[in-house]
SEZA-366896 format. One line per field, with one value per residue (C-alpha): residue number from 0; residue in one letter; x, y, z. Coordinates in steps of 0.1 Angstrom, whole numbers, plus 5000, padded with zeros to 4 digits. Layout:
BEGIN
seq: (NUM|...)
type: (A|...)
u: (X|...)
v: (Y|...)
w: (Z|...)
***
This chain:
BEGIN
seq: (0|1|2|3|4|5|6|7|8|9|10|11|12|13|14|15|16|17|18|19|20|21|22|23|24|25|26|27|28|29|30|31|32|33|34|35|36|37|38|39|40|41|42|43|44|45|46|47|48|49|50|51|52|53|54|55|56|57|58|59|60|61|62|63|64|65|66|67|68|69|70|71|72|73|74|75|76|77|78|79|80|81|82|83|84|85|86|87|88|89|90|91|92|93|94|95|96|97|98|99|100|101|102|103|104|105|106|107|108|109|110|111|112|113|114|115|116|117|118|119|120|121|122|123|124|125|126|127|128|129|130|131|132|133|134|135|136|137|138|139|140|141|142|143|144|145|146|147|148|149|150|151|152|153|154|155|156|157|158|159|160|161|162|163|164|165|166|167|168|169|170|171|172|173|174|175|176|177|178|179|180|181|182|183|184|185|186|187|188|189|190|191|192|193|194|195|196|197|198|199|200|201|202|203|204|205|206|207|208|209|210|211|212|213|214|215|216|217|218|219|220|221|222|223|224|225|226|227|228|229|230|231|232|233|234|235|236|237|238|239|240|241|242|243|244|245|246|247|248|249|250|251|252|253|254|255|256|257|258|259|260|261|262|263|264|265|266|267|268|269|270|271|272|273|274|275|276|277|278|279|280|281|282|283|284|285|286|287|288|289|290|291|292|293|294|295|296|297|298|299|300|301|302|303|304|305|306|307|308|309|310|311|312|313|314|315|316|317|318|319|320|321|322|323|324|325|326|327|328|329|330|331|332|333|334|335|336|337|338|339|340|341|342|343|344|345|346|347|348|349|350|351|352|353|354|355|356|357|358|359|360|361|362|363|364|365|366|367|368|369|370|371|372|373|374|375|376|377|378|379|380|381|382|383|384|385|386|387|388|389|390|391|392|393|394|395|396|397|398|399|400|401|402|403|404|405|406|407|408|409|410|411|412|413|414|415|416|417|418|419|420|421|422|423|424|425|426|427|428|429|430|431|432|433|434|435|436|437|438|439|440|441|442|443|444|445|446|447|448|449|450|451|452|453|454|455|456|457|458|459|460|461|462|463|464|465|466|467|468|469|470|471|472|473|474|475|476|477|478|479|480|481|482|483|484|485|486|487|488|489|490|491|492|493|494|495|496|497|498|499|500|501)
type: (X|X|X|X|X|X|X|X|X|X|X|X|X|X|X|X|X|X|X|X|X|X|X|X|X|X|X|X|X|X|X|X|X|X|X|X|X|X|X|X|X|X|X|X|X|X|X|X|X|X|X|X|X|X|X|X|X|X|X|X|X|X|X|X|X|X|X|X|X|X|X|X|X|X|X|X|X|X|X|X|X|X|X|X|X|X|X|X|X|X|X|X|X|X|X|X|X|X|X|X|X|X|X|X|X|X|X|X|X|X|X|X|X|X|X|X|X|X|X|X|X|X|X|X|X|X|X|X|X|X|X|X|X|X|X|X|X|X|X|X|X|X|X|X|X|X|X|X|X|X|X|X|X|X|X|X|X|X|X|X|X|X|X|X|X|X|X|X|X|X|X|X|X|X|X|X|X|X|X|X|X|X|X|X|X|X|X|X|X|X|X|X|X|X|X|X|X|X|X|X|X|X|X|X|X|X|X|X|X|X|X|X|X|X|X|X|X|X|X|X|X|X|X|X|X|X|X|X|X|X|X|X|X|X|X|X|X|X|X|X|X|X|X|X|X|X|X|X|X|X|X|X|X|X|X|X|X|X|X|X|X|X|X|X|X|X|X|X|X|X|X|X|X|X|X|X|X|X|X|X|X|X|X|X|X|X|X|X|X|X|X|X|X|X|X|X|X|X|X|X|X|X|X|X|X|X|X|X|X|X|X|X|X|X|X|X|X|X|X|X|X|X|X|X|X|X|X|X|X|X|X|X|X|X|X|X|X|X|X|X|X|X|X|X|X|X|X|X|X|X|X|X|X|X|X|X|X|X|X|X|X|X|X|X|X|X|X|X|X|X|X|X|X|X|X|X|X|X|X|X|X|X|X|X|X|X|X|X|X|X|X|X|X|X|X|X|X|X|X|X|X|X|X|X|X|X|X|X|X|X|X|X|X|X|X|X|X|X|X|X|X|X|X|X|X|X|X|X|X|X|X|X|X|X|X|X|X|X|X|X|X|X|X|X|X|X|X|X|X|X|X|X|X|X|X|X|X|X|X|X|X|X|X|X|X|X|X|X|X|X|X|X|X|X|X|X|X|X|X|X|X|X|X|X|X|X|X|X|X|X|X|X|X|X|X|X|X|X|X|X|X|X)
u: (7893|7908|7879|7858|7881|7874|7841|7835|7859|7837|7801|7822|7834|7794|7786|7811|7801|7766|7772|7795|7765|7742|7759|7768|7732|7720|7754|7739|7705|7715|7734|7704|7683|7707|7709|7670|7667|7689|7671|7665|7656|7685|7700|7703|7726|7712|7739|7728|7747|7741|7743|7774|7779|7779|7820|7827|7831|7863|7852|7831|7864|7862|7889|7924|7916|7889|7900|7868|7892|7863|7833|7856|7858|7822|7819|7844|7826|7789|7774|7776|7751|7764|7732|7711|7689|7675|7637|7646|7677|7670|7670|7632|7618|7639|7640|7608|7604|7632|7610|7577|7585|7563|7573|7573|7545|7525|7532|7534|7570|7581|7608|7634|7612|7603|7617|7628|7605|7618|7621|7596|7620|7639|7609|7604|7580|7560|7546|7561|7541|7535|7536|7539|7563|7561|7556|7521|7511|7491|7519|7536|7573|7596|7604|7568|7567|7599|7593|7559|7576|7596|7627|7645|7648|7670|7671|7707|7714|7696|7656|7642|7607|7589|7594|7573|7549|7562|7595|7615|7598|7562|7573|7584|7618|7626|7652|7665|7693|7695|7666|7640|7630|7659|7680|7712|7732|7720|7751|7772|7794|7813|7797|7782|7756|7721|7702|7672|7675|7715|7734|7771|7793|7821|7833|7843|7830|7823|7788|7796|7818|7790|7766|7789|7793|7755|7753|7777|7760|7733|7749|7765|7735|7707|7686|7707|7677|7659|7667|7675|7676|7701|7696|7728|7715|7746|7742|7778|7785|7758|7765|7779|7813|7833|7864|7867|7904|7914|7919|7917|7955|7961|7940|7956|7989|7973|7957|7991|8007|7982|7970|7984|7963|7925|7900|7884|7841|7818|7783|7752|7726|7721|7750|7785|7798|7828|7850|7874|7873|7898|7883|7900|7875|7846|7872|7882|7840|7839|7870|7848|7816|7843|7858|7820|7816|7844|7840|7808|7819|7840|7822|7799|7827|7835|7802|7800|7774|7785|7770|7734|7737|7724|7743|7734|7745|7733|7736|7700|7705|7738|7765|7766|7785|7764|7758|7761|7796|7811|7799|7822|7827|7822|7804|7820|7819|7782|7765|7758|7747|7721|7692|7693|7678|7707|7721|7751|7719|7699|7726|7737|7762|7746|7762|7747|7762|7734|7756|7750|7727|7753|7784|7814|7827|7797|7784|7748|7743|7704|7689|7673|7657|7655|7619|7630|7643|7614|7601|7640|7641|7605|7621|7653|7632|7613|7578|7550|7557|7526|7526|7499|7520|7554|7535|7566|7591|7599|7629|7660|7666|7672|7696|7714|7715|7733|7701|7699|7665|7652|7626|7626|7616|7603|7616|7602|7615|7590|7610|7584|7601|7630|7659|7694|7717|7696|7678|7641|7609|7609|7608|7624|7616|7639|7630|7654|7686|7665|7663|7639|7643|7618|7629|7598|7614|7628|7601|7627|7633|7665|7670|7697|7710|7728|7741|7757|7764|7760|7778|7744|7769|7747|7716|7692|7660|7661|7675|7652|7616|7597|7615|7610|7579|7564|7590|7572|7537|7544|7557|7528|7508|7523|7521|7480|7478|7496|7482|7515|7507|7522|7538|7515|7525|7533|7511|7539|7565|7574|7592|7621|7633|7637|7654|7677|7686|7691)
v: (7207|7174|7163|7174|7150|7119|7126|7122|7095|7074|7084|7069|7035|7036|7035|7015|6987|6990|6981|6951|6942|6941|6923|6895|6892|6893|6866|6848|6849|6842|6813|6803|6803|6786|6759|6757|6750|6720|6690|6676|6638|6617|6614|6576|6562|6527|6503|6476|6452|6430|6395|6404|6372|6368|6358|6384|6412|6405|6422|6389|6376|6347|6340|6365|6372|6396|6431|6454|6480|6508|6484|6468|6508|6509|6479|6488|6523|6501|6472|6440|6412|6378|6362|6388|6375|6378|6373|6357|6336|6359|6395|6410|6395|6405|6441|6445|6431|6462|6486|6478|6456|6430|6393|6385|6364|6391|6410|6386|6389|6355|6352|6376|6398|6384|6346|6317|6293|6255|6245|6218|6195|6195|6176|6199|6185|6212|6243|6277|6302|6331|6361|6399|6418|6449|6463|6468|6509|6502|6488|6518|6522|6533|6560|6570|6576|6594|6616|6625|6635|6657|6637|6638|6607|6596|6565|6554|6519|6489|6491|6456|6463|6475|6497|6523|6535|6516|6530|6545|6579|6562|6548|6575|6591|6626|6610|6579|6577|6541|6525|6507|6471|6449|6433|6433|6463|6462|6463|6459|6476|6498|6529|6528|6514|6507|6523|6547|6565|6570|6581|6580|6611|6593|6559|6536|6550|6529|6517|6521|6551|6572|6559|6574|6607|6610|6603|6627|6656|6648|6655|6684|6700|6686|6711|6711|6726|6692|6651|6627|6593|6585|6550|6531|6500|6489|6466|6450|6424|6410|6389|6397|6393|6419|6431|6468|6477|6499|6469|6436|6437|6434|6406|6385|6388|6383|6350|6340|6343|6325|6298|6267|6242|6246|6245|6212|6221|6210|6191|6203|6181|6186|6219|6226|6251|6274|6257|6291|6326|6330|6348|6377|6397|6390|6399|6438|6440|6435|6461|6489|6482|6490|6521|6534|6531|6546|6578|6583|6577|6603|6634|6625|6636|6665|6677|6672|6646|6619|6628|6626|6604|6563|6541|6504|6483|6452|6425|6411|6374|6353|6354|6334|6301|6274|6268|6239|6246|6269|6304|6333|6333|6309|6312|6287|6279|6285|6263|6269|6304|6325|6308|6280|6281|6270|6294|6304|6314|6339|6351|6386|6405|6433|6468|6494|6528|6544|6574|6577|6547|6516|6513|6511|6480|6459|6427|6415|6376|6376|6364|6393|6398|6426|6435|6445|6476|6495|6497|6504|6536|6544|6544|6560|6589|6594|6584|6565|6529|6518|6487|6480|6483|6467|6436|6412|6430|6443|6475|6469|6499|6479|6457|6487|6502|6469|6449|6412|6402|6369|6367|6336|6350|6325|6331|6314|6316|6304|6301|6275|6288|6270|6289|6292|6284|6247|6254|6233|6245|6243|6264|6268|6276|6288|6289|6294|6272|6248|6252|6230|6228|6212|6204|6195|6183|6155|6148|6146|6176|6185|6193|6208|6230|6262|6269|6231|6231|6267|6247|6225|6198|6171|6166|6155|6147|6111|6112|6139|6131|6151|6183|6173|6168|6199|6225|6208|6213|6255|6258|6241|6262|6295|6289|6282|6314|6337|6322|6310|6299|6267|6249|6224|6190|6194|6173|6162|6152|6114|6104|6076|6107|6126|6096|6089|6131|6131)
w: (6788|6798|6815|6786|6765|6786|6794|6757|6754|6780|6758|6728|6746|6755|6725|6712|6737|6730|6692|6704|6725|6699|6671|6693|6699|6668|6654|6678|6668|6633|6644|6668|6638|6615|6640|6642|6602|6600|6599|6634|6622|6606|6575|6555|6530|6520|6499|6488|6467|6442|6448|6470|6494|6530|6530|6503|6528|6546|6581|6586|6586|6558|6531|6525|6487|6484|6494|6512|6531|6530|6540|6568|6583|6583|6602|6627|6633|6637|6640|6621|6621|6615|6609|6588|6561|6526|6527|6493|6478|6442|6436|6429|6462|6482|6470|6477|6509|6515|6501|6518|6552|6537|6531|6490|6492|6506|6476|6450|6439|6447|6416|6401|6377|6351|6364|6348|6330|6333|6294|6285|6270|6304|6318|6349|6375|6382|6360|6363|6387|6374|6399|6400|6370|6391|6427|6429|6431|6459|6481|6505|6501|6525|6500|6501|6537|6542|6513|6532|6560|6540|6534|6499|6480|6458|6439|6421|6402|6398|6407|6391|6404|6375|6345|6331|6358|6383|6384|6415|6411|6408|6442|6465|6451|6438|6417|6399|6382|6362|6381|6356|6349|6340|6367|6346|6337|6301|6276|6303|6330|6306|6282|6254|6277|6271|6306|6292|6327|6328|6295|6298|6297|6279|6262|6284|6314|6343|6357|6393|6392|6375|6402|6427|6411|6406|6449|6459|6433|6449|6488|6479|6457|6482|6503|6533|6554|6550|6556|6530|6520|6493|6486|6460|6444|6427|6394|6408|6414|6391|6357|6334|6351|6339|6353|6371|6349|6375|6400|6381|6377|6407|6416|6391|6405|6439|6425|6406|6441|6466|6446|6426|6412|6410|6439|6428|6431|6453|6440|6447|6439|6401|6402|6408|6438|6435|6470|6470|6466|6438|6408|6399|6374|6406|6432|6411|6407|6451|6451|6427|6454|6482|6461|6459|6494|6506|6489|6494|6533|6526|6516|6542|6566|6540|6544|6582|6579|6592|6630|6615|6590|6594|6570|6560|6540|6525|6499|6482|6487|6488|6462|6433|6434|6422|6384|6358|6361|6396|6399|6400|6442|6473|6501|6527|6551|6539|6516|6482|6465|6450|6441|6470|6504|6522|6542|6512|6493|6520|6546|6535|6549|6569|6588|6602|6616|6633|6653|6691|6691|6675|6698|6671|6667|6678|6667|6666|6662|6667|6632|6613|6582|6552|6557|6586|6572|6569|6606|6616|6593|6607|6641|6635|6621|6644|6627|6639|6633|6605|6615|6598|6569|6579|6593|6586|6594|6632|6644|6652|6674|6705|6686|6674|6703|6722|6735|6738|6729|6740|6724|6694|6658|6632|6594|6566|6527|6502|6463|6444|6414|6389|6389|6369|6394|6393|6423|6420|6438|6477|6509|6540|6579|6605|6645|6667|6660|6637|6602|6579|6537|6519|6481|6463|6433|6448|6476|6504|6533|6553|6592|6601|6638|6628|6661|6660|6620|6606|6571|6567|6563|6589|6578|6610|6593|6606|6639|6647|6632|6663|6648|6613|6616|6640|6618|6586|6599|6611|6575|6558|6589|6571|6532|6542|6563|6536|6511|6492|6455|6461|6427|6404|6387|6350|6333|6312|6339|6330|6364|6346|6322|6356|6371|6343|6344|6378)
***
C-alpha cells in the first residue's frame, strides 16, 4: 500500500515537473518575443534652443551667473564640442540647414523668415534680398526619412519654416504642438497666448512648461514597440524678455550680490555689446530651458530609456548681445552676438549623449556645423547615408565615438542681409585656424587666427595679405559655385549721408 502511495506520489512530481518545465519555456518565449518587438535602432531627443549663447551654458565653463545644473549633467554623461557652429548667425537658416543637411543658400533661406528690410530713409547701401518664406516641399527633412523608416515624430515649440502647408506635419512629423510661421512666441511667454497650434490649459500658464508636458505625454503615450524622435524647439530664450516667476527672484538677489556698478558696453561698429552676463529676467529664461531639460532627462530614466535614447542639444545661432543699446546676455570671451559673423554670433553650444558610442565626459574641439545633424542621425539609425541629400553636412559618429580626425573642413556663412542687431551685409570663411569676414557695407574684410585669438580681438588682414587674399578668393570661389544671390547697390545710397551716420 505504501509503495502504491509513492509510486503515485512520483507520477505526481512528474507531472508536476513537466508543467514547471513548460511554463518556463513558454515565460521565456514570451519574454524572447517581448524582447524581439522593442525597437532595435535608437531613440532621439533633439533640444534646440533659441538664441541661447555659446557662454550661456555654464559646462563650457564661462561666467558664475547663469545657472544650467541639468544641461551641465548632460554634458558630463557625453560629449561637448567647443567649436560647433551655426550654419547661420539668425534663426530660419539655420533651422533648416538642421532639418535638411543642406547649407541655407542651397535652399534659399538666407534670412530669418520673413527678414528685415533696411528702411529707405536709413540710406542702406544695398537693396534687401528677398529669399524663401518657407522650406520648400520638395526639400527632404530629417523628419521625413525617419518617419519612413518607421520612427515617430514629434514636433514641440517654435518651427519658423513656413505656415500653412509648410508646417511641421507637411514636413515629416506625426505631431506639432506650437510649431507654425512666426519666430516669436506670439503674445508672449505667459497664457492667454496667441499660438493657433497650442491653446493654454489655464491663465498664466507658462510657454515652456506646457512644451514639456506635451514631450513627456508624448514618451509615456508613444508606441513603445517602435523608435522615436521627439524633437523640443523652445521659443526661449527669444525676445520678448520676459522673466520665468518661478526663478527670476532668485537671480535678482544673485545679481544684487555679485555685481556693483554697471558693466560699461562694448562698441561694435555701428552697435553696442552687453560686456557681462548679469541680466536677471534672461538669466531665470536660461534656468526654465535647464528645468525643461532636466525633466525630460528624467522620465527618460523613468521609462528605462535612457540606454537607447541619443540626446543633443543645440542652440540656432549665438546669443543676443549686440543692439542699439546692449542685448540681454554676453558672449565673451566671444565677440559680439546674434546677427554678426564673428564667432559670438555662429558658435553654439553643442552636447551630444549618444549611449555606448560617446565616452561620458568627453570633449570634441574639431569645428563642426548644424547641417551636420542630419547624416549623424542617418548613422546612428542605422540608415543608408543619402548623401545625395545631406551634401553639406558630413557624420559625426567617429567624433562621438572618440576619433581625431585630421582631415581640414572648410565652413563658409553667407548673411547678405540687414539685420536688427545692426549687423550689414557680408560673409564669412573658416579653414582650418583662419577665419576671413568680409563686411560689404563698409568695403573692408578682417583676418583673424582662432587657435591664436579665438576673441577676434587682432585683426591680421595687413600683416597677412597672402592669407587675405587666397581665403578671399575660396570664398568668392564658393558664393559663384552655389550660386549665392549676392547683395545689389541701392540706387539711392548717397555715400556722405552714410559717412556722416557712421
Amino acid at each position: 500500500m505504501q509503495g502504491h502511495r509513492s509510486g503515485k506520489s512520483s507520477r505526481w512530481y512528474v507531472v508536476l515537473f513537466g508543467i514547471f518545465l513548460m511554463w518556463t519555456v513558454l515565460t521565456e518565449a514570451q519574454s524572447f518575443s517581448a524582447e524581439s518587438s522593442q525597437p532595435k535602432q535608437p531613440n532621439f531627443v533633439f533640444f534646440l534652443v533659441d538664441d541661447l549663447g555659446w557662454a550661456d551654458v555654464t559646462a563650457f565653463g564661462h561666467g558664475e551667473f547663469y545657472e544650467t545644473p541639468n544641461i551641465d549633467r548632460l554634458a558630463a554623461s557625453g560629449m561637448m564640442f567647443t567649436q560647433a557652429y551655426a550654419a547661420c548667425p539668425v534663426c530660419s537658416p539655420t533651422r533648416a540647414s538642421i532639418m535638411t543637411g543642406r547649407h541655407p543658400v542651397r535652399v534659399d533661406i538666407t534670412d530669418w523668415i520673413p527678414g528685415s528690410t533696411a528702411n529707405p530713409r536709413q540710406n542702406p547701401r544695398f537693396l534687401h534680398i528677398d529669399d524663401r518664406d518657407e522650406l520648400p516641399l520638395s526639400e527632404t527633412t530629417i523628419a521625413e526619412v525617419l518617419h519612413d523608416a518607421d520612427y515617430q515624430t514629434f514636433f514641440a515649440g517654435k518651427w519658423h519654416l513656413g505656415g500653412n502647408g509648410f508646417l511641421p506635419t507637411d514636413q515629416g512629423f506625426d505631431f506639432n504642438h506650437g510649431g507654425f510661421h512666426v519666430g516669436s512666441p506670439p503674445g508672449g511667454y505667459y497664457a492667454p497666448w496667441k499660438n493657433p497650434f497650442l491653446k493654454e490649459k489655464h491663465a498664466g500658464e507658462y510657454l515652456e512648461e506646457r512644451l514639456t508636458e506635451e514631450c513627456i505625454s508624448f514618451l509615456k503615450s508613444r508606441d513603445s514597440n517602435r523608435p522615436f524622435l521627439l524633437y523640443l524647439s523652445y521659443y526661449n530664450v527669444h525676445t520678448p524678455i520676459q522673466p520665468y516667476q518661478k526663478r527670476y527672484q532668485h537671480f535678482v538677489e544673485k545679481a544684487a550680490m555679485l555685481f556693483g556698478e554697471e558693466s560699461a558696453p562694448t562698441s561694435e561698429r555701428r552697435g553696442l555689446s552687453r560686456s557681462r552676463q548679469d541680466n536677471a529676467e534672461y538669466a531665470s529664461m536660461v534656468a526654465a530651458v535647464d528645468d525643461s531639460v532636466g525633466a525630460i532627462l528624467e522620465n527618460l530614466d523613468q521609462l528605462n530609456l535612457s540606454e537607447n535614447t541619443v540626446v543633443m542639444f543645440f542652440s540656432d545661432n549665438g546669443g543676443l548681445c549686440t543692439l542699439a543699446k546692449p542685448g540681454p546676455t554676453s558672449n565673451l570671451p566671444l565677440r559680439s552676438g546674434k546677427g554678426w559673423l564673428y564667432e559670438g554670433g555662429i558658435r553654439s553650444p553643442l552636447i551630444v549623449r549618444a549611449p555606448g558610442i560617446t565616452p561620458p565626459g568627453s570633449l570634441c574641439e574639431q569645428p563642426v556645423v548644424s547641417m551636420d545633424f542630419f547624416p549623424t542621425i542617418l548613422e546612428l539609425a542605422g540608415l543608408p547615408a543619402r548623401s545625395e541629400l545631406a551634401v553639406d553636412g558630413s557624420s559625426l559618429v567617429r567624433l562621438l565615438k572618440g576619433e581625431n580626425l585630421q582631415e581640414k573642413r572648410q565652413f563658409v556663412w553667407h548673411y547678405p542681409h540687414y539685420h536688427g542687431s545692426l549687423w550689414t551685409p557680408g560673409a564669412a570663411i573658416r579653414e582650418g585656424d583662419w577665419k576671413l569676414i568680409e563686411f560689404y557695407e563698409f568695403e573692408d574684410r578682417e583676418l583673424y587666427n582662432l587657435a591664436e585669438d579665438p576673441g577676434e580681438q587682432r585683426n591680421l588682414a595687413r600683416s597677412e595679405p597672402y592669407k587675405l587674399r587666397e581665403l578671399s578668393g575660396k570664398l568668392a570661389a564658393w558664393q559663384t559655385q552655389m550660386g549665392a544671390r549676392m547683395p545689389q547697390p541701392n540706387p539711392g545710397y548717397t555715400a556722405d549721408k552714410a559717412q556722416k551716420k557712421d
